[in-house]
Structures are given as structure tokens and as C-alpha cells.
C-alpha positions in Angstrom: -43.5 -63.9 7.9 -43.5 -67.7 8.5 -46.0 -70.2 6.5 -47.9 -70.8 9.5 -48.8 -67.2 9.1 -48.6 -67.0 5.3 -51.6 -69.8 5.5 -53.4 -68.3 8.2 -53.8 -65.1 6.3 -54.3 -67.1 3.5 -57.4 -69.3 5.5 -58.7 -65.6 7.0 -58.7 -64.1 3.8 -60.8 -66.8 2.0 -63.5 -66.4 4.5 -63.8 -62.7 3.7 -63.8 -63.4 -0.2 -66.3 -65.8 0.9 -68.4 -63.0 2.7 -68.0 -60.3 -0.1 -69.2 -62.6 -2.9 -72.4 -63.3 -0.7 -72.9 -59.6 0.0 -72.5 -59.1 -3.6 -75.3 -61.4 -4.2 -71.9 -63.6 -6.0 -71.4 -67.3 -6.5 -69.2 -68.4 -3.5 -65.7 -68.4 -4.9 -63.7 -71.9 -4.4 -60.1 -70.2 -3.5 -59.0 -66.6 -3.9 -59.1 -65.9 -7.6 -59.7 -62.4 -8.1 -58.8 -60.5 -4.9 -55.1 -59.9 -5.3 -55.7 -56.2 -4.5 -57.3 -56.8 -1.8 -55.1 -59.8 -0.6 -51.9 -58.1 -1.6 -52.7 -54.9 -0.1 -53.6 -56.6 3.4 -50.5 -58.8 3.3 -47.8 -55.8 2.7 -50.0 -54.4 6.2 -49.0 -57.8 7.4 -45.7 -59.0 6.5 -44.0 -55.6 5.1 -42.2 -55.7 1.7 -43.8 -53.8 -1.3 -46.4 -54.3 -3.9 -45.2 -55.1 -7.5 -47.7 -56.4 -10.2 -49.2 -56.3 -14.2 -52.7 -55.9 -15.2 -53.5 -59.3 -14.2 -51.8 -59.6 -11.0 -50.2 -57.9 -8.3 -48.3 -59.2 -5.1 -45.8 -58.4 -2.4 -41.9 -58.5 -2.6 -40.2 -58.6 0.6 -36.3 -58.8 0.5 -36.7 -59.4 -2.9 -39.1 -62.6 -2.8 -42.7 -62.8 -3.6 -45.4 -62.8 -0.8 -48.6 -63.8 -2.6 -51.8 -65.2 -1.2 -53.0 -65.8 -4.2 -50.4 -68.2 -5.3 -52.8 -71.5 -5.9 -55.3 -69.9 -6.6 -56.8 -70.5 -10.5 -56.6 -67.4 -11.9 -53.2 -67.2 -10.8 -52.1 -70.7 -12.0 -53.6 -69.9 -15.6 -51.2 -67.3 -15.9 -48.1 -67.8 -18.0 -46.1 -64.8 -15.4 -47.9 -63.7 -12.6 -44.7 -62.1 -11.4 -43.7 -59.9 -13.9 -43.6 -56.2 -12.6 -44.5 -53.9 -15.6 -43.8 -50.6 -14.9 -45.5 -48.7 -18.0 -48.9 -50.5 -16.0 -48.1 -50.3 -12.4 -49.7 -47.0 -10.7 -51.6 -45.8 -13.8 -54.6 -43.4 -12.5 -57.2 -46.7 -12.6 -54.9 -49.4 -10.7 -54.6 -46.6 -8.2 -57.9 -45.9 -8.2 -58.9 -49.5 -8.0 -56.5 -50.2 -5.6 -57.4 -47.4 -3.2 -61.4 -48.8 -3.7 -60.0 -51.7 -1.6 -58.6 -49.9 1.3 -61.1 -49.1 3.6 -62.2 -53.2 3.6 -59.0 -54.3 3.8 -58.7 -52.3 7.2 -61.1 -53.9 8.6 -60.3 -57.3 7.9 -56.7 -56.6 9.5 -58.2 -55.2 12.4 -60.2 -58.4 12.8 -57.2 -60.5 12.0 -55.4 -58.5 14.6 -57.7 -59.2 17.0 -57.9 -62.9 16.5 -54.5 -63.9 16.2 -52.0 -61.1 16.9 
């Protein structure tokens, strides 16, 4: 988890934003705003750690520091605490819902990243 590979992850991952919002018929997105499931859930695959997050953001902690992708992007810097875990939030039946939405595309793009740079 170096931040050659933090970036590269980072780099990969805005491509497939990229590709989602054209599939979606979307406005091409600028940076990552928006895709912390998806980002966060592909780097805990990546790097290890755990996912932590609120109802507007969620992110990896790994030996107790935060792993985000997202970090730069504008949603994220509009936020007052992007890293504050709240528990009553975390896991509810939507987020886990949502989140699990995201899986099956997230496993694809990390079997592409594989390929390319593992």
C-alpha cells in the first residue's frame, strides 16, 4: 500500500467512473466524486484494512489510518468530516444494500487491474 499504488488505483478507478457515467448516459465526471462505495469497496480488495464511513462517505482504515481514493475529490473536500465513522448509520439494511449493488462491478474492475498491473 505504497502511493505509487494508492495513485494508480486512484488513475484506474477514474477511468471506470469515467466509463459508468457514459454508460449511464452521465456527464463525464471531473474526479471521483460520488463512487466511494465503489472505490472503497475495491481498495479494501486491494490494500486490506476495513471499511468505516457516515451517510456521506465511506473509506478504508488500515492499521488504523484512512485509505481513501476519494480524498481530493469535491464531494469529499466539501465535507466538514468525511472521516467520522457513525455507527447508528454504518450497515443499516440500505447502505448494505447499496453497497452490495456495487459488488459485482467492482470485481471486475479488480480483475482488470489485476491483470494490468499485478
Amino acid at each position: 500500500c505504497t502511493v505509487v499504488n494508492i495513485n494508480r488505483a486512484r488513475k484506474f478507478l477514474l477511468q471506470k467512473w469515467k466509463e459508468r457515467a457514459k454508460e449511464r448516459g452521465e456527464t463525464e465526471p471531473g474526479d471521483l466524486s460520488h463512487s466511494c462505495k465503489f472505490s472503497s469497496l475495491f481498495a479494501r480488495e486491494l490494500f486490506g484494512g476495513h471499511l468505516e464511513g457516515n451517510e456521506d462517505h465511506q473509506y478504508v482504515v488500515r492499521n488504523g489510518k484512512v485509505i481513501d481514493l476519494n480524498s481530493g475529490a469535491s464531494d469529499v473536500n466539501a465535507m466538514d468530516d468525511p472521516y467520522s465513522h457513525d455507527d447508528e448509520f454504518w450497515g443499516n439494511p440500505d447502505h448494505r444494500e447499496s453497497v452490495e449493488s456495487c459488488r459485482e462491478r467492482v470485481g471486475k474492475w479488480l480483475q482488470e487491474f489485476t491483470r494490468l498491473y499485478v
